[in-house]
C-alpha positions in Angstrom: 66.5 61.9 87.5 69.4 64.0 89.1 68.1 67.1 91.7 70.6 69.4 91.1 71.5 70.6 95.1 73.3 71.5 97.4 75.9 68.7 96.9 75.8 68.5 93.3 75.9 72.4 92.1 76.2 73.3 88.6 78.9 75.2 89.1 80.3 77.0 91.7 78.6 80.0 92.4 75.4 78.1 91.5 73.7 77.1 94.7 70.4 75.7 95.9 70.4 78.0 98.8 66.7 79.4 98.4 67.9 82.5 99.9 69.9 83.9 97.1 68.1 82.0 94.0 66.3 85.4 92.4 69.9 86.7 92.2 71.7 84.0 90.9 73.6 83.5 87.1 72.7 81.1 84.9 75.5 78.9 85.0 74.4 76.8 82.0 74.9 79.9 79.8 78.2 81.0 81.4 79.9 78.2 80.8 78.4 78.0 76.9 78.7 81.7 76.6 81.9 81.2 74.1 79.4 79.9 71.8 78.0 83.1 71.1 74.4 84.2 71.0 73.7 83.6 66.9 75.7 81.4 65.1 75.6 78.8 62.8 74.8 76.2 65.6 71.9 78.4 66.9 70.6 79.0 63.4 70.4 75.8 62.6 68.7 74.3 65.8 66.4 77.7 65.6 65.4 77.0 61.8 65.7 72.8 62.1 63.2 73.4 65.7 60.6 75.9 63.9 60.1 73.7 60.8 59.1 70.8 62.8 56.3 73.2 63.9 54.5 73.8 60.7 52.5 70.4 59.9 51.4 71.2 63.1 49.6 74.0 62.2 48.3 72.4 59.1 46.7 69.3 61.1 45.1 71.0 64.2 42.7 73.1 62.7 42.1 70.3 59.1 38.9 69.8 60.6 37.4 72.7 59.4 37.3 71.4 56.2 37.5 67.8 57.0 34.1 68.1 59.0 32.8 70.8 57.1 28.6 70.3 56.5 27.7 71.1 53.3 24.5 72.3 52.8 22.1 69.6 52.0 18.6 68.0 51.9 16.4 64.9 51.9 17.3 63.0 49.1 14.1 61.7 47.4 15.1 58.5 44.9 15.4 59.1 41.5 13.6 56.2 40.1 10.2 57.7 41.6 7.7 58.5 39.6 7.0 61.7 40.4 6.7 65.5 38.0 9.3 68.0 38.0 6.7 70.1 39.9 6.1 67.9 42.6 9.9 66.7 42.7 11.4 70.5 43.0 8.6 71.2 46.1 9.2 68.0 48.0 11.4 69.8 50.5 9.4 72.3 53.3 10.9 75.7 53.4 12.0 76.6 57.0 12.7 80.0 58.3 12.6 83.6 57.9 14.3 82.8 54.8 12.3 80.0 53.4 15.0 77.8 52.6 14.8 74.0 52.1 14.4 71.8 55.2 17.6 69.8 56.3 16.3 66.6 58.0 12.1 66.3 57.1 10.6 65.9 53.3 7.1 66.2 52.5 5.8 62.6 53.1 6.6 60.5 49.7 3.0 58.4 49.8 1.4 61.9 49.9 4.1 63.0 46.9 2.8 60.4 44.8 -0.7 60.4 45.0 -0.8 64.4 44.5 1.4 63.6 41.4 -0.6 60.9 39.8 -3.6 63.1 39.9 -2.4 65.9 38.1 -2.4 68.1 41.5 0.0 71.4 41.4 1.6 72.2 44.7 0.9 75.6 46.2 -2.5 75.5 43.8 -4.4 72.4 43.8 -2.8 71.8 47.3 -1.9 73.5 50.4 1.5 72.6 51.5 1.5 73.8 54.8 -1.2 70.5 55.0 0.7 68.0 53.6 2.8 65.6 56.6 6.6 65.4 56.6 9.2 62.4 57.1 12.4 62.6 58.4 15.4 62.0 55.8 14.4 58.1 55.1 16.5 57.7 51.5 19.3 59.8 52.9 20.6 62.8 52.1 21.5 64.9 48.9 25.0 67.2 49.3 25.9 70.2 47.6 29.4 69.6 45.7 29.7 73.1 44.7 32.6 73.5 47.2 33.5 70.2 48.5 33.6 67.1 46.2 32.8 65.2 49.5 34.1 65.8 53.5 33.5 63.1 56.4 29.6 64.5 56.8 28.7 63.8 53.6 30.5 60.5 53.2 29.0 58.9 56.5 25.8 61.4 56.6 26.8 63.0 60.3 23.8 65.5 60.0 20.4 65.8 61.9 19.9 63.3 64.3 24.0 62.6 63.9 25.0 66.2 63.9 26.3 65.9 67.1 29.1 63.4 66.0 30.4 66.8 64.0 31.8 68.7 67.2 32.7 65.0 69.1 35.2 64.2 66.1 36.9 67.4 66.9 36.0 66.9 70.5 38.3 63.0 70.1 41.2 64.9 68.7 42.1 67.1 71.5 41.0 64.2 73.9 44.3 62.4 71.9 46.0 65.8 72.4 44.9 65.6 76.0 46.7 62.3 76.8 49.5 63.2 74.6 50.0 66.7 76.8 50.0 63.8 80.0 52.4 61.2 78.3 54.8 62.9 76.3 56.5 65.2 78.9 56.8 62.4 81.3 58.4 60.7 78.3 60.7 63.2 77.6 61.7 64.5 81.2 62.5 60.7 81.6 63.9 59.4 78.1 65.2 62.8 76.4 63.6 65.7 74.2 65.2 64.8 70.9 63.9 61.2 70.7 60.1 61.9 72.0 60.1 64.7 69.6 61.1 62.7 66.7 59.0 59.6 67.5 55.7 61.6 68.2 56.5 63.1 64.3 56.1 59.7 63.3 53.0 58.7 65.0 51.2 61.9 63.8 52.1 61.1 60.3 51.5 57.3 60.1 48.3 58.2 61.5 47.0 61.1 59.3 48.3 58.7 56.4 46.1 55.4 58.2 43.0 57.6 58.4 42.3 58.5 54.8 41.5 54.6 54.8 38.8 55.1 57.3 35.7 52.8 56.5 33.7 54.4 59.1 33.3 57.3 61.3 34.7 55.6 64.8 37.5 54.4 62.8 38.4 58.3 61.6 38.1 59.4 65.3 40.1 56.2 66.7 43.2 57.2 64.4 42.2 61.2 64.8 42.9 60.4 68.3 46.6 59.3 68.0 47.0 62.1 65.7 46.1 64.7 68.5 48.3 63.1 70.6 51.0 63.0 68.1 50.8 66.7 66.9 51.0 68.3 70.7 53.7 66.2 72.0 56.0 66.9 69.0 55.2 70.9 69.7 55.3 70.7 73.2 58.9 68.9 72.8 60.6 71.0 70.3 59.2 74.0 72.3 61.3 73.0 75.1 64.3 72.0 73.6 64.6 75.6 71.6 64.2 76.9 74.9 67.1 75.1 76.9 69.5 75.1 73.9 69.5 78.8 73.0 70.4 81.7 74.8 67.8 84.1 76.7 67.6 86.7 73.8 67.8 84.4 71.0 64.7 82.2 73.2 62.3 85.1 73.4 62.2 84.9 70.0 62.1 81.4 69.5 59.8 81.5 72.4 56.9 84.1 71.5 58.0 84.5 67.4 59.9 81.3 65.9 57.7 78.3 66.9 54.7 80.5 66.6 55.1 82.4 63.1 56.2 78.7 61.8 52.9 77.6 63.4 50.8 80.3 61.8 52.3 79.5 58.7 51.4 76.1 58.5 47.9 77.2 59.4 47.7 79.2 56.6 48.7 77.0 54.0 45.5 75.0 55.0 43.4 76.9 53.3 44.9 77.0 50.3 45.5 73.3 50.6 42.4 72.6 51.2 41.1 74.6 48.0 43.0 72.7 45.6 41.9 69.5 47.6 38.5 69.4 47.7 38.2 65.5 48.8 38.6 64.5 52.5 40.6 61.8 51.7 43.0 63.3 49.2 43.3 66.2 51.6 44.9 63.7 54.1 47.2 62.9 52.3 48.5 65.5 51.2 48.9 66.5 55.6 51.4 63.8 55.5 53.6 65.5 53.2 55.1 67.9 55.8 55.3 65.2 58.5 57.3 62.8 55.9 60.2 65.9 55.3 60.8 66.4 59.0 62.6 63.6 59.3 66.2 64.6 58.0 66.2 67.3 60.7 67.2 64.5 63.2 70.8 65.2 61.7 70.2 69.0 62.7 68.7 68.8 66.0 71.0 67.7 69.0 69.4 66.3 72.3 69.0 69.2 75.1 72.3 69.9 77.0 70.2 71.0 80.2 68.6 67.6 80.2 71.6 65.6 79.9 73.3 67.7 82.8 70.2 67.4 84.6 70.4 63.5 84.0 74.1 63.8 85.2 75.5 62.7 81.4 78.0 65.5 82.1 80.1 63.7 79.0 77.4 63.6 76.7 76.1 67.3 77.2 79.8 68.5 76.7 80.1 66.3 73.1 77.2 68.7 72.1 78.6 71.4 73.4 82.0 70.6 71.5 80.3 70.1 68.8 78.6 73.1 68.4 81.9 75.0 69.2 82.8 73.5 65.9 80.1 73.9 64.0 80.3 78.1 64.8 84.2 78.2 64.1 85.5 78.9 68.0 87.6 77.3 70.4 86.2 75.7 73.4 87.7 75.9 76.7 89.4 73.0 78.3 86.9 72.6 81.0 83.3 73.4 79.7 81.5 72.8 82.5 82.2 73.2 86.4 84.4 70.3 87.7 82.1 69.5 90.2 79.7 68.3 87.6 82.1 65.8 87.1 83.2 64.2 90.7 85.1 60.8 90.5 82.8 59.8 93.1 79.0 58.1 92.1 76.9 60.9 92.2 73.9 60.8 94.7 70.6 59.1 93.2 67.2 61.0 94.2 63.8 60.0 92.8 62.5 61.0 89.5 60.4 64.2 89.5 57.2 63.5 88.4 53.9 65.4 87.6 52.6 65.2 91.1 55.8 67.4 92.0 53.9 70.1 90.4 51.8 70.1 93.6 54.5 69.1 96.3 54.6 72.9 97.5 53.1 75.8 97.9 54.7 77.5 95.9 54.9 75.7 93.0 51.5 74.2 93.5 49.9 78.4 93.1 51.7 78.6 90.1 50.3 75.8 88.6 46.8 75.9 89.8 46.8 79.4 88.3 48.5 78.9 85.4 46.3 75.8 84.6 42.7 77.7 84.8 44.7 80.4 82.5 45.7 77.9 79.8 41.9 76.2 79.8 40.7 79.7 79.1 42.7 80.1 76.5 42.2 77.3 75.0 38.7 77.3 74.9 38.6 80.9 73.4 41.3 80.4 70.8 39.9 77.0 69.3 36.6 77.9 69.1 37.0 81.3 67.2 39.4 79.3 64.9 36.2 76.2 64.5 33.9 79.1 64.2 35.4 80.3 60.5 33.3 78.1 58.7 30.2 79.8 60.2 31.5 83.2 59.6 29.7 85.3 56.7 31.5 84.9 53.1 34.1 82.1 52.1 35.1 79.6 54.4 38.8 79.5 52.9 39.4 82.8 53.0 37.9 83.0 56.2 40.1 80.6 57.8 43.2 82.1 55.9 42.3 85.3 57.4 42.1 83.6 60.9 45.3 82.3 60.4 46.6 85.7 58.8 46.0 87.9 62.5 48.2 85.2 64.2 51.5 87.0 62.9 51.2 90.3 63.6 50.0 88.3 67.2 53.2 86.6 67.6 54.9 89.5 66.5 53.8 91.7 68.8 53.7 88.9 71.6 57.9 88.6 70.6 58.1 92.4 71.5 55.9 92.6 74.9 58.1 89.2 75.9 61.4 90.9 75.0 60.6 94.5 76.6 58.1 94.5 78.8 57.4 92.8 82.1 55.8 88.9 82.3 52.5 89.8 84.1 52.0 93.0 82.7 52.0 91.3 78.8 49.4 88.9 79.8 46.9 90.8 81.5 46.2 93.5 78.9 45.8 91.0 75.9 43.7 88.5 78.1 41.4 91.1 79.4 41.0 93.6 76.0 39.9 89.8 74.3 37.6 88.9 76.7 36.3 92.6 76.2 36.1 92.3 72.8 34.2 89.0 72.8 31.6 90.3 75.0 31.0 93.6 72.8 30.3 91.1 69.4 27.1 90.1 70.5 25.7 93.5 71.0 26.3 94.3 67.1 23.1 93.9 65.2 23.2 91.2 63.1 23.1 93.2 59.6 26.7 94.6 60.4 28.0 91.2 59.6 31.6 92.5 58.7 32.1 94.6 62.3 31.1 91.1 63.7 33.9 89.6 61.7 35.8 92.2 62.0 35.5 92.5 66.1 36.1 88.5 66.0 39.3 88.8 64.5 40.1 90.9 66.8 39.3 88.5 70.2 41.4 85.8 68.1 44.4 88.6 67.9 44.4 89.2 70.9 43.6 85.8 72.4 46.6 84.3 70.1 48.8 87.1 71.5 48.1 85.9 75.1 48.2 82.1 74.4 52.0 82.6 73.5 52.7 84.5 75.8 51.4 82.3 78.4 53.4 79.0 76.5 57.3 80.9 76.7 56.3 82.6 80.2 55.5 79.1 80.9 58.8 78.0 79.6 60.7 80.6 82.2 59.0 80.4 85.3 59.2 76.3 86.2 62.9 74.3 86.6 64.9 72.6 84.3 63.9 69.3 86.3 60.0 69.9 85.8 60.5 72.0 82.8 58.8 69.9 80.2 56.3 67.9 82.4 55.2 71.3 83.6 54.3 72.6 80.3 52.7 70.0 79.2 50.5 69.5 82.0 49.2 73.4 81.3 48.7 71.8 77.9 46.9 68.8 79.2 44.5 71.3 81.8 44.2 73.2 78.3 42.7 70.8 76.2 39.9 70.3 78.8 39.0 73.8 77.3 39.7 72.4 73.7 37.8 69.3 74.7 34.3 71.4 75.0 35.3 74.0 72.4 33.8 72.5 70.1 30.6 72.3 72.1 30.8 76.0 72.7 30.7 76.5 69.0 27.6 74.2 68.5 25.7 76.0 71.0 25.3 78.8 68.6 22.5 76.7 67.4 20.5 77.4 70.2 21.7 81.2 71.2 24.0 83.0 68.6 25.3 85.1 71.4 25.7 82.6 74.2 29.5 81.3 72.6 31.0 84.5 73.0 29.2 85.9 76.0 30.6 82.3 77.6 34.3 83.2 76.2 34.2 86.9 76.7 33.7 86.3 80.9 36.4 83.6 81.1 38.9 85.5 79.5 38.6 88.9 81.1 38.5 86.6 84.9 41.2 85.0 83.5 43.0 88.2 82.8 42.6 89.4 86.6 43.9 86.0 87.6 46.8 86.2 85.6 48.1 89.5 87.9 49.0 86.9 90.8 51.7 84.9 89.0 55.2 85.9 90.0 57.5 88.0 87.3 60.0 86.2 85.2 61.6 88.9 83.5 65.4 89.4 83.0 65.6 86.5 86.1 67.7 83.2 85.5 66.1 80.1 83.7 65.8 78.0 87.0 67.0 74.5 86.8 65.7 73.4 90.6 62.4 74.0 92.3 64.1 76.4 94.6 64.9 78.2 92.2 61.5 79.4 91.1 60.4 82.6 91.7 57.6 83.2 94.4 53.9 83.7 93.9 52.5 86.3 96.3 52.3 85.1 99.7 54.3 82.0 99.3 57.0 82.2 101.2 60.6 80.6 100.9 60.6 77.9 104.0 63.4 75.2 104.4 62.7 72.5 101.9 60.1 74.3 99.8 
């Protein structure tokens, strides 16, 4: 990979002198500005970019229904011969609200003998005496909403229950190591082709695992598609954001990708509805994945990249090409001649995910921006796992959590295109984290403020987390651009890693989930001050060029 110095400038007045770097043009854009801002080439990479996004947001949150626990009991075999009376009481009542047990039955021996006899429970005998046994013949599954969902097909409740939050748990540990390999891939190999290929291993494997046999098996090929389904956003995210222009990329940035997102998101529900069988609903998430693929003819490869991988003659095709496709003329002499010296141009090592730490600077701004993603993530995926324990439907539950994320982008596009970086973040990470902490001081009876104050924290939350993901975008290098945002993926999905955890501990203290969320996000908030403003500066394609975080100083070779 080509460092873009001193002695290899993008174009004349383009210079890796760190004392003038907050003041200098973007010389990408000034040489493509006869393009225009919005035509037919931008539209179509803008459009072509954002549709790839939306079986994304049908696949990451699936799980919802896919690992949905139906209510259920012990099953107790029909061929015993038992009365109707003592059949319909062989399940204890638990609770405040006396309803059936989940893992124990009254002891079947016991069962028996009472029914032989003649004995009436609750008359002839105390119940409250007889023994229990745990769930020895299985379970029995309500099919009143699901026709069947991985618990109920390999019976991941009571003693397995915890293999319900791990499956998710597997997914974003694939999304994890596809956040670490994929923008390595594609700072080395090219956005276009990583995109395209990850596409393919999210689908195959979606398709592979509606053959499952077993529960390791659905988390083995749930793995690759985690991987699959972050690298491909990560990816197209980057390339919309070095192919178009800085106005038309704040609202690819904080609006397209996101809206498209949200979008796919909400068509899970209703997909879901009219697929009420695990497996079928699996197949019907390859569907979107399988009409990507003749976008490859509408997508080029970045232009920054290939500069930045001096194939000067290759970014300009693109460039030419685009000049066609909008109906102008292109000059002569697209790019600076220096780009294009007879002489070879000098080799330097490839940058690499440890640059993120070579100095201080840039080392700050990733440390900081790292403990803000995790935040985020743990907050935003576990108020979107937590739907299926809200009161009232589950799918219209989760269409409504899906539903808040557009006015959230939409409002995220606007604070991104007027206001400043920092000053965006803050208030939407701190009023969540607010938020969160006031739900659990609602009594329990007001079950739609709850709801109500929880769609809130994921409003809000959502805002932030795009945000965060363009002003990511802006504030590393060209060079580092792609390996740095997915490594603020990959320290994210150490939060989306334990999310579903923080969901599960509701089991133990309702309020202890968001109290947990709530105090990240506000500290999060007040770390989020410290990172340096990006707004109206230059997209920087060198590590010099980045803008400072307080107290860093510009030395010689930093």
């Amino acid at each position: 990979m080509v460092d873009m110095d001193e002695s290899r400038p993008l174009c004349p007045n383009m210079r890796a002198d760190a004392a003038d770097a907050d003041t200098q043009t973007d010389c990408f854009e000034e040489s493509t500005a006869f393009l225009g801002e919005w035509g037919r080439f931008q539209k179509q990479v803008f459009f072509a970019l954002c549709l790839s996004t939306v079986p994304n947001g049908l696949i990451v949150m699936s799980i919802v229904f896919l690992a949905d626990t139906p209510p259920h009991h012990c099953l107790v075999p029909a061929h015993l011969n038992l009365t109707a009376a003592w059949r319909n009481a062989s399940i204890p009542l638990e609770g405040g609200a006396r309803t059936p047990s989940r893992c124990s039955r009254y002891r079947l021996e016991d069962l028996l003998s009472f029914s032989e006899r003649d004995l009436l429970p609750g008359v002839d005998v105390n119940l409250s005496t007889v023994p229990t046994e745990g769930c020895l013949d299985g379970w029995e599954y309500d099919h009143s909403v699901y026709k069947s969902t991985i618990i109920s097909e390999w019976d991941l409740v009571c003693d397995d229950s915890w293999k319900n939050p791990m499956t998710s748990s597997v997914f974003f540990c694939g999304v994890l190591t596809g956040s670490f390999l994929s923008g390595q891939l594609s700072d080395r190999y090219g956005r276009k082709i990583v995109m395209f290929a990850t596409i393919v291993i999210q689908t195959v494997a979606t398709f592979v695992q509606a053959f499952s046999t077993s529960w390791a098996m659905f988390c083995a090929f749930f793995f690759f598609v985690g991987g699959g389904n972050i690298s491909n956003y990560v990816t197209a995210f980057v390339l919309g954001a070095e192919i178009l222009v800085p106005r038309i990329r704040t609202i690819f940035s904080t609006a397209g990708v996101c809206l498209f997102f949200a979008l796919g998101y909400m068509l899970l529900p209703l997909l879901a509805f009219l697929i009420r069988d695990w497996r079928m609903l699996l197949f019907g998430l390859t569907v979107p994945g399988c009409l990507c693929a003749p976008l490859w003819w509408f997508i080029p490869e970045s232009p920054r990249w290939l500069l930045s991988q001096g194939r000067e003659d290759e970014a300009e095709a693109i460039i030419r090409k685009a000049a066609e496709i909008n109906y102008v003329e292109p000059p002569t002499v697209i790019f600076a001649s220096s780009l294009k010296n007879e002489e070879e141009p000098e080799k330097t090592r490839a940058l690499n995910i440890c640059d993120l730490l070579h100095s201080r600077n840039i080392r700050w701004i990733s440390i900081t921006l790292w403990l803000v993603w995790n935040s985020l993530s743990i907050s935003y995926f576990a108020l979107s796992l937590n739907t299926a324990n809200l009161h009232g439907n589950a799918y219209f539950n989760c269409f409504l959590s899906a539903l808040v994320e557009i006015p959230a982008y939409s409002l995220s596009w606007l604070m991104f295109r007027f206001c400043p970086r920092r000053f965006s973040i803050f208030p939407m990470l701190f009023m969540g984290g607010v938020v969160l902490l006031i739900i659990h001081l609602i009594p329990t009876a007001l079950v739609y403020v709850s709801i109500t104050l929880e769609m809130i924290g994921k409003f809000a939350v959502t805002t932030a987390y795009a945000l965060v993901y363009a002003y990511t975008a802006e504030v590393y290098p060209t060079v580092l651009r792609t390996t740095a945002l997915a490594s603020c993926s990959m320290a994210s999905r150490i939060g989306s890693i334990i999310s579903p955890f923080f969901v599960y501990l509701r089991n133990y203290s309702v309020s202890l989930p968001h109290i947990l969320m709530g105090s990240l996000t506000v500290l999060m908030g007040l770390l989020s001050l410290l990172l340096p403003e990006t707004h109206g500066m230059p997209l920087p394609d060198t590590i010099t060029h980045m803008q400072r975080f307080p107290g860093c100083f510009r030395r010689k070779g930093y």
